[in-house]
C-alpha positions as CSV (number, residue, x, y, z in Angstrom):
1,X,14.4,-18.1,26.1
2,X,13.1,-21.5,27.5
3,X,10.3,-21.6,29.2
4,X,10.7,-22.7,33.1
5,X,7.7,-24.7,34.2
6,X,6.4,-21.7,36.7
7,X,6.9,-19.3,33.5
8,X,4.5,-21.7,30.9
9,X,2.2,-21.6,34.0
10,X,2.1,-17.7,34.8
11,X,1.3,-18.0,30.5
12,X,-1.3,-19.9,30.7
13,X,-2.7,-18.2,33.6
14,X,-2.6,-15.1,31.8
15,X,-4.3,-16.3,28.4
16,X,-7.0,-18.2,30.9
17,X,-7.4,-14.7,32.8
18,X,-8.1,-13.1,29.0
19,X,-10.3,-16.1,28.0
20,X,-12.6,-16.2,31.3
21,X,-14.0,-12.4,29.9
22,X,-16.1,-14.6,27.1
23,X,-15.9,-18.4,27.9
24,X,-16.8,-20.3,31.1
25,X,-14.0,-21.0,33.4
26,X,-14.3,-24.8,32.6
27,X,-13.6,-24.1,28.7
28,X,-11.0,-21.7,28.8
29,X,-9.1,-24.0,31.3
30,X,-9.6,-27.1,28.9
31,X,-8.0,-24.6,26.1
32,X,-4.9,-23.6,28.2
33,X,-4.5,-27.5,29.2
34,X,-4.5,-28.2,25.4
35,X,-2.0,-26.0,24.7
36,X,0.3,-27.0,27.4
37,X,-0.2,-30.5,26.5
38,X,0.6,-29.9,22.8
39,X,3.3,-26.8,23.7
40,X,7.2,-27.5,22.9
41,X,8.5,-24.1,23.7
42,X,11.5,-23.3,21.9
43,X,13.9,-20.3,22.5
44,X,14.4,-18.0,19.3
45,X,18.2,-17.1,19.7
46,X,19.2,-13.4,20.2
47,X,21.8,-12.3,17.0
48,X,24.2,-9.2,16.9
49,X,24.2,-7.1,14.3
50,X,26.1,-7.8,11.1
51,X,28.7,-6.0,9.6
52,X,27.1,-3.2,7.1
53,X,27.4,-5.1,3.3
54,X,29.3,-3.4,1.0
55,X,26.9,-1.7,-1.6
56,X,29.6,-2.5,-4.4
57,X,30.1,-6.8,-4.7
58,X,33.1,-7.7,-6.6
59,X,30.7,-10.9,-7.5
60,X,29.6,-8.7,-11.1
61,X,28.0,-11.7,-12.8
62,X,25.7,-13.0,-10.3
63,X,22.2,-11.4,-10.2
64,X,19.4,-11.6,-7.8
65,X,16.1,-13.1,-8.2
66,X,13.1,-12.6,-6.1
67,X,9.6,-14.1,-5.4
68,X,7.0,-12.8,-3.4
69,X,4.5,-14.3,-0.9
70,X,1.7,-11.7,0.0
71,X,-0.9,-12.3,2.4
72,X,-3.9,-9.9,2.0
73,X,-6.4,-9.8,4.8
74,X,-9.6,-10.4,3.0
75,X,-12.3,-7.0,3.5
76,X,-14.9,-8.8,5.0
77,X,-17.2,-8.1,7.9
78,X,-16.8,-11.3,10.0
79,X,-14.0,-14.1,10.1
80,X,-13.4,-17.2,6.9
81,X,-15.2,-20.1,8.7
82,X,-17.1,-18.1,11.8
83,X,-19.3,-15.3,12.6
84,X,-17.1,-13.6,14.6
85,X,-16.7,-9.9,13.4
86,X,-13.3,-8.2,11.9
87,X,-11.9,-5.6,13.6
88,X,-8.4,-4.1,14.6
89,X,-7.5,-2.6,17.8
90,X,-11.0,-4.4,19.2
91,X,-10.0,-5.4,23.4
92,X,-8.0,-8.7,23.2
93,X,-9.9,-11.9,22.9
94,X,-13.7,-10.0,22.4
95,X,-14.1,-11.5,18.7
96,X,-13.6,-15.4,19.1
97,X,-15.9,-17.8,18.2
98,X,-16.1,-21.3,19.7
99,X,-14.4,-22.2,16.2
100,X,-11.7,-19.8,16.6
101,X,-10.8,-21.4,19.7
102,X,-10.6,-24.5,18.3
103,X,-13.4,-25.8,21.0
104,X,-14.4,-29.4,20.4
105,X,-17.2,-29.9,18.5
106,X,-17.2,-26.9,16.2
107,X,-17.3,-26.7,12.6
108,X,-16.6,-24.2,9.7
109,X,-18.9,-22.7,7.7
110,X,-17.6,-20.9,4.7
111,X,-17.9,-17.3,4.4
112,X,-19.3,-16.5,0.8
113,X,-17.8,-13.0,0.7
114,X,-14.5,-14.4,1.2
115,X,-14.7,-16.3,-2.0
116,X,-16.2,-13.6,-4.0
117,X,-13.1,-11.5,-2.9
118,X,-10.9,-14.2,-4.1
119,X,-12.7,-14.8,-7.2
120,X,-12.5,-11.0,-8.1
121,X,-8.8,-10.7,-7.5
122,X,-8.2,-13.7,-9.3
123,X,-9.7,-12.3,-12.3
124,X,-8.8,-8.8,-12.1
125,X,-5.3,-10.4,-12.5
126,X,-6.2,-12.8,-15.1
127,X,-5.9,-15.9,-13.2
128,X,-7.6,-19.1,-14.3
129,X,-10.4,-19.7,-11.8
130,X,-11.0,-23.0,-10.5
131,X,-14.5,-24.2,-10.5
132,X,-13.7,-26.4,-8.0
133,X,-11.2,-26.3,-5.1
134,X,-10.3,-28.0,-2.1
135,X,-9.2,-27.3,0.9
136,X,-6.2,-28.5,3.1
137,X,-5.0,-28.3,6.8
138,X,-1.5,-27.4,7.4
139,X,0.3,-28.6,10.7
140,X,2.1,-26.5,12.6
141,X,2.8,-25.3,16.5
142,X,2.5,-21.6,17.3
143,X,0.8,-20.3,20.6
144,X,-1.5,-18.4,18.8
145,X,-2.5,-21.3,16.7
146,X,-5.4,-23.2,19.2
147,X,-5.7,-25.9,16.4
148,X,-2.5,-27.3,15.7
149,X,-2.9,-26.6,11.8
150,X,-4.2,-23.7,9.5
151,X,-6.8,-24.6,7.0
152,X,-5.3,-23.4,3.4
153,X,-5.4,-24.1,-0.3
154,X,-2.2,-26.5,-1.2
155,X,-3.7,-28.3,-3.4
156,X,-6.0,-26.8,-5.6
157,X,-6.1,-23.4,-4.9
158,X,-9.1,-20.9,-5.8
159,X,-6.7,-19.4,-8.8
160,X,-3.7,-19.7,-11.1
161,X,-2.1,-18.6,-13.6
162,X,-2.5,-15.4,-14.0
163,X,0.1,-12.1,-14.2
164,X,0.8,-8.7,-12.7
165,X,1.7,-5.7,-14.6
166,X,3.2,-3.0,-12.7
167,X,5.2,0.1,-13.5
168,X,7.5,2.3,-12.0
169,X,9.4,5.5,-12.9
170,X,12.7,5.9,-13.9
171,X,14.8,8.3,-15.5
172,X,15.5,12.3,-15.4
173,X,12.6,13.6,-12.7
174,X,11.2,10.1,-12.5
175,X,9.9,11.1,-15.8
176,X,10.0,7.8,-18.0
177,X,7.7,4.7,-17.2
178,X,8.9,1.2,-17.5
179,X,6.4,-1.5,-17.5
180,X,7.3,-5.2,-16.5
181,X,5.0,-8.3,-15.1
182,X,5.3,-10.8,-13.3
183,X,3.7,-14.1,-12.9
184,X,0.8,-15.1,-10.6
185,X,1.2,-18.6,-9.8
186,X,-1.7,-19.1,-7.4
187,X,-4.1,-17.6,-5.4
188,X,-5.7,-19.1,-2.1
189,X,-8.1,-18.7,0.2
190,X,-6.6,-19.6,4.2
191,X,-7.5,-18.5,7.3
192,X,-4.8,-16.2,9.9
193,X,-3.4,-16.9,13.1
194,X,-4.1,-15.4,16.2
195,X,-1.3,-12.9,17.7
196,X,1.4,-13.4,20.9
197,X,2.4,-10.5,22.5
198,X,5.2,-10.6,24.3
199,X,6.4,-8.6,27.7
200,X,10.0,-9.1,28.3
201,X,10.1,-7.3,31.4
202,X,7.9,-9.9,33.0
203,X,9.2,-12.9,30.8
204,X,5.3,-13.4,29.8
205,X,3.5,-13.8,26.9
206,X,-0.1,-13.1,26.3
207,X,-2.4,-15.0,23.5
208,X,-5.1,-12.4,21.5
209,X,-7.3,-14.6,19.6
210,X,-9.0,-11.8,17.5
211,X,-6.6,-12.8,14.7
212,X,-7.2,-16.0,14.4
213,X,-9.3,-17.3,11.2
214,X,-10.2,-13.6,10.0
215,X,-9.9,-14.6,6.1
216,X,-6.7,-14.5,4.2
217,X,-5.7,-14.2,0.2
218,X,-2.4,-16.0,-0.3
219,X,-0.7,-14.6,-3.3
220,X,2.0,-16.5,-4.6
221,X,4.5,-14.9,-7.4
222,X,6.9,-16.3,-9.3
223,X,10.6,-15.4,-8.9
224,X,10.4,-12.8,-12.2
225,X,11.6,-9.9,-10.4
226,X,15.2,-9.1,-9.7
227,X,15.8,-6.4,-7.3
228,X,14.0,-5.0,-4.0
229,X,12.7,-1.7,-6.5
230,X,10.8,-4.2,-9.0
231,X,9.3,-6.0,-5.9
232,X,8.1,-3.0,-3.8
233,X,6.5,-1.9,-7.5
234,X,4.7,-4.6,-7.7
235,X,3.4,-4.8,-4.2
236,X,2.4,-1.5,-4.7
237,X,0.3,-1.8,-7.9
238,X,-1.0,-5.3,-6.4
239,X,-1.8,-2.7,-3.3
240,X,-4.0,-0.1,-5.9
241,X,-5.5,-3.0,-7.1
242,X,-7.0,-4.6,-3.8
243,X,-8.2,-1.2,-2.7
244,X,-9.9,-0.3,-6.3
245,X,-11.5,-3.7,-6.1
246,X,-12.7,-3.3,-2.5
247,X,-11.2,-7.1,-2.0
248,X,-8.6,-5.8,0.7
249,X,-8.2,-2.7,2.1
250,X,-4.9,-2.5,2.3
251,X,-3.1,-0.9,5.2
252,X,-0.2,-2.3,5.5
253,X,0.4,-0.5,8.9
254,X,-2.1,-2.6,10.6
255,X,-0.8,-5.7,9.3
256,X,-3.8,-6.2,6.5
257,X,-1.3,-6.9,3.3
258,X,2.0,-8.4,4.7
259,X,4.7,-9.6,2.8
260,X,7.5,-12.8,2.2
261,X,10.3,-12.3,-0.1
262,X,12.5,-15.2,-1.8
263,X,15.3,-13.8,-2.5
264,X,18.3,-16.1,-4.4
265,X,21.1,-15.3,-6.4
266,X,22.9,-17.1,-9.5
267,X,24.6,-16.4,-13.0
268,X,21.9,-16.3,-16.0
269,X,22.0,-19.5,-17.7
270,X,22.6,-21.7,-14.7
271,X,19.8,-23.2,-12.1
272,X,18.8,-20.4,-9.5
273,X,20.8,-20.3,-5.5
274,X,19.9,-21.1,-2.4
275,X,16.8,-18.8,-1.6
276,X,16.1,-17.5,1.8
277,X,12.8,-16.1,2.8
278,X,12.4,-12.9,4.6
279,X,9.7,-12.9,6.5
280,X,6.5,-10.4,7.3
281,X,7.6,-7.1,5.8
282,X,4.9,-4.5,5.8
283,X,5.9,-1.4,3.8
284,X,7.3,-1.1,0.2
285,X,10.0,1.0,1.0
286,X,11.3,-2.0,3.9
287,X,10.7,-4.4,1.6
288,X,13.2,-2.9,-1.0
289,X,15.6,-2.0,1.3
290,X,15.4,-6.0,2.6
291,X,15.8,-7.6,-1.0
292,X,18.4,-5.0,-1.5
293,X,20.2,-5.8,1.7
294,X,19.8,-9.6,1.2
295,X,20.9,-9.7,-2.7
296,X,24.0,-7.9,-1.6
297,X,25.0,-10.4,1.3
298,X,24.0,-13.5,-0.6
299,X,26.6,-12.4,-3.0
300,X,28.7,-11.4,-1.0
301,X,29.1,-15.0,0.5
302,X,28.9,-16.7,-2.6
303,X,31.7,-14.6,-4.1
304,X,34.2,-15.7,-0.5
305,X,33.7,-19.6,-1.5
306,X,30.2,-19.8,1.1
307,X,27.2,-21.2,1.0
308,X,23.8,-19.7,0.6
309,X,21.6,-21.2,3.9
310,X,18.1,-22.1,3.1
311,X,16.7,-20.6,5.9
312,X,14.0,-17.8,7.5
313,X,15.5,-14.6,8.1
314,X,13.7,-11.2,9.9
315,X,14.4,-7.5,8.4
316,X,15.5,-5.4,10.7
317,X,14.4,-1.5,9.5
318,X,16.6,0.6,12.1
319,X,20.1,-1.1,10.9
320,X,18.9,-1.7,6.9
321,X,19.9,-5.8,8.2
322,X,18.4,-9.0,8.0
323,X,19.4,-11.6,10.5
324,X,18.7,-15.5,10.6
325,X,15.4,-16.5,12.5
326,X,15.3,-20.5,12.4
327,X,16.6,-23.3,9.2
328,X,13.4,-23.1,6.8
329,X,11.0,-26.1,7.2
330,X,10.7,-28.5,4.9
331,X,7.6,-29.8,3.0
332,X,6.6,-32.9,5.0
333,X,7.4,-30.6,8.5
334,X,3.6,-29.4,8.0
335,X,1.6,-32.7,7.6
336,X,-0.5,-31.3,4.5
337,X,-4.0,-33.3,4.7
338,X,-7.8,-32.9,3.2
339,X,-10.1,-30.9,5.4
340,X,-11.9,-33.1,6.7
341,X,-14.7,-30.8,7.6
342,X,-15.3,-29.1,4.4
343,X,-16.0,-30.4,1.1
344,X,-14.6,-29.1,-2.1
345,X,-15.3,-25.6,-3.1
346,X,-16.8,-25.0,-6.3
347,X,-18.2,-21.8,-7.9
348,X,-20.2,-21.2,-11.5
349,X,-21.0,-19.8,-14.4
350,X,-24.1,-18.7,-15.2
351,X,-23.5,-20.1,-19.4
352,X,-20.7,-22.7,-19.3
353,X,-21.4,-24.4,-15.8
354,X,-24.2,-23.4,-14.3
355,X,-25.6,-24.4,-10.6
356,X,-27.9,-27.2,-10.4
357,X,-31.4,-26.3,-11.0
358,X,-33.4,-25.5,-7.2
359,X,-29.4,-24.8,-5.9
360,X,-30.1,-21.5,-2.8
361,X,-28.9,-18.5,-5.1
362,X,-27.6,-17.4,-1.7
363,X,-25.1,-20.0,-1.3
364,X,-23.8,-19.8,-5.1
365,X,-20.9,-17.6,-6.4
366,X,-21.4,-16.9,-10.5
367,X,-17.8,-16.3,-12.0
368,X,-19.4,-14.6,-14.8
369,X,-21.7,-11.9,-12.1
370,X,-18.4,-11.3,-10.2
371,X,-16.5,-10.3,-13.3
372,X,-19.5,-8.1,-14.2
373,X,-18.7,-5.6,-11.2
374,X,-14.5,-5.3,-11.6
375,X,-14.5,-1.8,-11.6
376,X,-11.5,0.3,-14.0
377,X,-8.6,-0.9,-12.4
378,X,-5.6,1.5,-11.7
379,X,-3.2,0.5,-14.8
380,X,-6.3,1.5,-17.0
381,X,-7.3,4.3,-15.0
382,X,-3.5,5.8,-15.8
383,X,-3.8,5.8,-19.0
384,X,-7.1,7.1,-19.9
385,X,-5.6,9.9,-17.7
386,X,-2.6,10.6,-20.1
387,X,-4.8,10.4,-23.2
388,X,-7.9,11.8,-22.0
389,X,-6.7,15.2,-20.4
390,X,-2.9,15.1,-21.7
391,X,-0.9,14.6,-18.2
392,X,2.4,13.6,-18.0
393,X,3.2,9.9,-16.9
394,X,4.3,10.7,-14.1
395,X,1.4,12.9,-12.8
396,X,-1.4,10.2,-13.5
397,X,0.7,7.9,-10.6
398,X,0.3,10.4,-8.1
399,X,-3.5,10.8,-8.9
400,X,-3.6,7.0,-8.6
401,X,-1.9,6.3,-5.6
402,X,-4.1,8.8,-3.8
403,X,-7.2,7.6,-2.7
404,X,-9.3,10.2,-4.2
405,X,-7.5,12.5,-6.2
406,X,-8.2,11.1,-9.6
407,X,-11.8,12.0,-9.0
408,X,-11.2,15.5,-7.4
409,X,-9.4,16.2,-10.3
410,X,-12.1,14.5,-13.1
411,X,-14.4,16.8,-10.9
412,X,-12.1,19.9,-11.3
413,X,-10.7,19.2,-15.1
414,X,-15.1,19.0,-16.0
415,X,-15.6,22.6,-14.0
416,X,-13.1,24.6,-15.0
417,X,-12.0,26.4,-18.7
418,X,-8.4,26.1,-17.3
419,X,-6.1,23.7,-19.5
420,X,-5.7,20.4,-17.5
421,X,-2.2,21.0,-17.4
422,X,-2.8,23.6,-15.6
423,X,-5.6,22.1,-13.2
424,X,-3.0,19.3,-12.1
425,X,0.2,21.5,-10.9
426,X,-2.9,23.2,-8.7
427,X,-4.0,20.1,-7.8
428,X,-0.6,18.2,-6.9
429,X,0.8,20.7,-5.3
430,X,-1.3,22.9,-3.5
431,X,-4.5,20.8,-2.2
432,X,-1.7,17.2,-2.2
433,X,0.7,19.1,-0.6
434,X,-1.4,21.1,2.3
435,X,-3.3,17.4,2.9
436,X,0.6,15.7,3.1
437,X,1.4,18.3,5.0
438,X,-1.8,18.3,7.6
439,X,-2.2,14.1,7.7
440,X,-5.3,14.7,5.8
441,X,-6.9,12.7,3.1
442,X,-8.4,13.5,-0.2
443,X,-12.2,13.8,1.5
444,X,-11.3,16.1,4.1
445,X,-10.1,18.6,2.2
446,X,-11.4,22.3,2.9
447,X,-11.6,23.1,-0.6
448,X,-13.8,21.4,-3.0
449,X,-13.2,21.1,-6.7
450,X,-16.2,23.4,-7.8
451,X,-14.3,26.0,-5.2
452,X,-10.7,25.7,-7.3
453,X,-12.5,25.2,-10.6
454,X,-14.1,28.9,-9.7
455,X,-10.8,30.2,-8.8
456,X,-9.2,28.9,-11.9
457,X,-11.8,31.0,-13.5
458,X,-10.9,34.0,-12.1
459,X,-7.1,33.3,-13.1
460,X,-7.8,32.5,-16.6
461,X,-10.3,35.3,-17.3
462,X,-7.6,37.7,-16.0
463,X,-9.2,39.2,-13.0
464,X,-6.6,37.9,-10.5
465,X,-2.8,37.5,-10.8
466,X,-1.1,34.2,-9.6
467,X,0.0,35.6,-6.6
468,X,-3.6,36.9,-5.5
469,X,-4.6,33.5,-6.7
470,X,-2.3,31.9,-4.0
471,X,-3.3,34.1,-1.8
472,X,-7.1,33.4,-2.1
473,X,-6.4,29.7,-2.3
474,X,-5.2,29.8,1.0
475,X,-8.0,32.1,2.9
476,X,-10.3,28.9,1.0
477,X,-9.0,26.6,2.8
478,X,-8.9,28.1,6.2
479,X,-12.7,26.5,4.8
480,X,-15.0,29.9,6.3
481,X,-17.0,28.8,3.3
482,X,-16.6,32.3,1.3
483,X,-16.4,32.0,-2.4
484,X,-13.0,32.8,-4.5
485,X,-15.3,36.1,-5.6
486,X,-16.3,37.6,-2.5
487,X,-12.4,36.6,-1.0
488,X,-11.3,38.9,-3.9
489,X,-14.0,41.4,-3.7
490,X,-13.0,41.6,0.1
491,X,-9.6,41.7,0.4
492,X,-8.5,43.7,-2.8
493,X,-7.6,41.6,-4.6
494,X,-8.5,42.0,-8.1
495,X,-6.1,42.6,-11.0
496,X,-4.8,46.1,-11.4
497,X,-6.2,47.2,-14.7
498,X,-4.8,51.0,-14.5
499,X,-1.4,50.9,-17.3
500,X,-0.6,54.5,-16.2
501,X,-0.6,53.1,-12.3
502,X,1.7,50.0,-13.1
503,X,4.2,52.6,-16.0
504,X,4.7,55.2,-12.6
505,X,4.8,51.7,-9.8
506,X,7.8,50.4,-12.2
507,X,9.3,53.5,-12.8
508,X,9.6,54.2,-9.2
509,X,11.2,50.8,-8.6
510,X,13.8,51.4,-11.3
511,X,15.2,55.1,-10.3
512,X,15.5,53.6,-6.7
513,X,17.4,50.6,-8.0
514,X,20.2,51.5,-10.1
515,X,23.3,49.2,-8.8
516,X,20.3,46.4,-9.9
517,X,19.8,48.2,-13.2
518,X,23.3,48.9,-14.1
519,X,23.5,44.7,-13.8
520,X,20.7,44.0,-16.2
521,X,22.1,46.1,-18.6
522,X,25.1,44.2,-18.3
523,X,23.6,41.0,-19.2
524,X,22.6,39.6,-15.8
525,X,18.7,39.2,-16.7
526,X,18.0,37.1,-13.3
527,X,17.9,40.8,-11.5
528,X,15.2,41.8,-13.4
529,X,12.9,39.3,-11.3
530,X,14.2,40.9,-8.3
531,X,12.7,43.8,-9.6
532,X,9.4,42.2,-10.3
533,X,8.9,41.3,-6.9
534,X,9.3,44.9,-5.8
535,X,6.4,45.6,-7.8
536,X,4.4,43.0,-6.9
537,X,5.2,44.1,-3.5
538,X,3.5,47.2,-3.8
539,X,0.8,46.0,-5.7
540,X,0.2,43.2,-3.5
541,X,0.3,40.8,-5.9
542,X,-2.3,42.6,-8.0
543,X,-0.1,43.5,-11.4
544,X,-0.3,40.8,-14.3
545,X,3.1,39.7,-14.6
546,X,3.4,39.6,-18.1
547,X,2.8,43.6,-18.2
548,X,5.1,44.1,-15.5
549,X,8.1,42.2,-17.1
550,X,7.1,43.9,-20.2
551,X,7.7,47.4,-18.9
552,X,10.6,46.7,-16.7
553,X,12.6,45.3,-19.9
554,X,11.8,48.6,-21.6
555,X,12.7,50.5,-18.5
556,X,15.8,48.9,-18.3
557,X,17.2,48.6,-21.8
């Protein structure tokens, strides 16, 4: 849609109306007058939907090769080069800075948490760190871009070189792990953009600023990966990774780790296709659908005699579709200069380069103090799971992937005499499965480790069944702060300990059975749980299951 010259007005008017809450009148209109002066608005063509790809390509020799771009908002407090503070969902335009306005006159200053962030990542993924780096500005026109350019990393980025290893599950119950990496080639420090927001009713659009130069980590992968469940593997151990090291929190639902794919296709042993990028996809599960989607349709064309575009392309979630977005630009489109306004960045090592002697220890990032505080990261933290306490591959992901539940289970595991592989299926899918079920997380949970570490207790030494135990589990979390004891001392709950009781109980349930008999004794042993239950029913639970089975076989034979 081209913007009429009364529709760029009743824009600008709108972003000056925005503005005018923080900034004189006189500097918010010399801000929409820049823009309008610099704006070549440009309509971004509507596109049907495409025909569904066939899932099965007669192209059988071509394969698909990705490469991921990932930009992780940095966990800082206030923006890259300003003071402004970081915040989502804050009322639009209340955290801009003169410099994030791109007012005449300002400068940047370097925020030194940024490039401690930056610094850990890169070495938590064994990167090379450069001790010094420099910084670029990088031309482009958006709306929500008050400079003209973003200042990145192009040259000489903060890291390379380094290499992700990620694992997923494959295989009979997601049972076996396979382990692959991929390649790091950079990491760099940039600052983000501001956001439009658009109202079609009213042909307007509206310029929040509270984006714009809150600090970014650019991670740039090599094309190692080869299909959409590889990628969204990786993003989600990269994910793990940024949250364990507190460098990026990453919620991808409020736009804080977003994600480019390259995505080509070509025969092994020739030069890779075409690539097309698909642009800001943030969730795993979109982003392998998209690669998937995109591998397909790139063959697809290849095998009819077409031609791969190089160009952008959007994922569309509800249709499983990517559709074109504009040709991709080329290198020289973005004007890459030096900052002029920063000099290069350069960081230290207390032993092999140390700062100049009377250098602010303020102002100074030490490589070797940074590396000091990488906590156990999650790939680690997997395995001493398996070894330590004997879990199954599969279980030490999900303890991972939760925020939480690998200490609530360290906690539990060090509290209880139940086996651990006991503690986990307790852990996994009663107190997981109640918080999936409720939208809580790990720390709100009403029961506490000590709390199902005493219950456990009361399983293992016999006094309850595993049915009372449910049963107790769930008065514990309705969280009235009673203890597994007195919820068994109250409610009846203890294990029947009375043989003669549980011989006359079972007894009674096989002379009232007999068409149920009559099948056991004709080989159908699944009956004989039907019977159980019966007991258990008039026990309420209370009967150890092992003596009941026992008697019901003999009753039955």
């Amino acid at each position: 849609m081209a913007a009429s010259s009364a529709g760029m007005c009743t824009v600008v008017c709108n972003l000056n109306r925005q503005f005018a809450v923080h900034f004189p009148r006189t500097i918010t209109q010399n801000i929409c007058n820049n823009i309008c002066s610099r704006s070549l608005w440009t309509s971004v063509p509507r596109y049907h939907s495409q025909p569904q790809i066939k899932k099965k390509s007669a192209v059988r020799e071509l394969v698909g090769v990705v490469g991921l771009e990932i930009h992780a908002q940095i966990n800082s407090s206030t923006k890259l080069f300003s003071g402004s503070q970081v915040g989502f969902s804050a009322p639009p335009n209340s955290q801009v800075s003169f410099f994030d306005a791109s007012l005449p006159g300002t400068l940047p200053v370097l925020n030194r948490r940024c490039v401690e962030a930056a610094v850990m990542t890169g070495l938590a993924l064994d990167c090379t760190i450069n001790r010094k780096s420099l910084f670029d500005r990088k031309h482009y026109f958006y709306a929500d871009l008050p400079a003209g350019y973003q200042i990145t990393q192009q040259r000489v980025p903060i890291a390379e070189g380094g290499t992700l290893q990620y694992s997923h599950l494959i295989g009979h119950k997601q049972g076996q792990v396979v382990t692959k990496s991929v390649r790091i080639k950079q990491i760099q420090l940039e600052q983000d953009s501001g956001k439009s927001l658009h109202d079609e009713n009213r042909s307007q659009t509206f310029i929040d600023l509270n984006r714009a130069g809150v600090g970014l980590m650019e991670l740039v992968m090599e094309p190692d990966m080869q299909c959409g469940e590889e990628a969204a593997a990786a993003v989600r151990e990269l994910q793990l990774i940024l949250q364990t090291l507190g460098t990026c929190q990453g919620n991808m639902a409020e736009g804080q780790l977003r994600v480019d794919a390259n995505v080509s296709v070509h025969r092994p042993g020739e030069p890779l296709g075409v690539r097309t990028e698909v642009k800001n996809i943030n969730s795993a599960r979109f982003l392998a659908r998209a690669i998937d989607y995109e591998i397909e349709r790139q063959m697809e064309v290849v095998g009819s005699g077409g031609t791969v575009l190089n160009e952008t392309r959007a994922f569309d979630f509800k249709s499983g579709q990517t559709t074109p977005m504009r040709d991709k630009e080329g290198l020289q489109d973005y004007r890459f200069m030096p900052e002029p306004n920063l000099p290069p960045l350069v960081v230290y090592d207390s032993e092999a380069a140390p700062p100049p002697a009377g250098t602010d220890p303020g102002q100074v990032v030490l490589i070797d103090a940074v590396r000091e505080r990488i906590p156990e990261l999650p790939r680690a933290t997997r395995a001493r799971l398996v070894h330590a306490f004997g879990l199954r591959p599969e279980h030490s992901f999900t303890l991972v992937n939760e925020d939480g539940l690998t200490e609530y289970f360290e906690s539990l595991a060090n509290m209880t005499r139940a086996e651990p592989k006991k503690a986990i299926g307790w852990v996994i899918k009663d107190v997981l499965g109640l918080l999936n079920q409720q939208g809580r997380n790990v720390s709100q949970s009403p029961v506490s480790p000590r709390a199902l570490a005493q219950l456990l207790d009361l399983l293992e030494d016999g006094r309850v069944s595993s049915s009372a135990a449910k049963t107790v589990f769930q008065e514990l979390w309705k969280g009235t702060g009673r203890s597994p004891a007195q919820i068994v001392e109250e409610q009846d709950l203890g294990l029947v300990d009375d043989s003669t009781e549980i011989q006359r109980i079972c007894q009674s349930v096989i002379d009232s059975h007999p068409e149920e008999v009559r099948a056991i004794r004709a080989g159908n042993r699944k009956v004989l749980n039907k019977l159980m239950g019966l007991v258990q029913k008039q026990t309420k639970g209370r009967a150890d299951p092992v003596k009941v089975r026992a008697m019901l076989e003999e009753g039955t034979s």
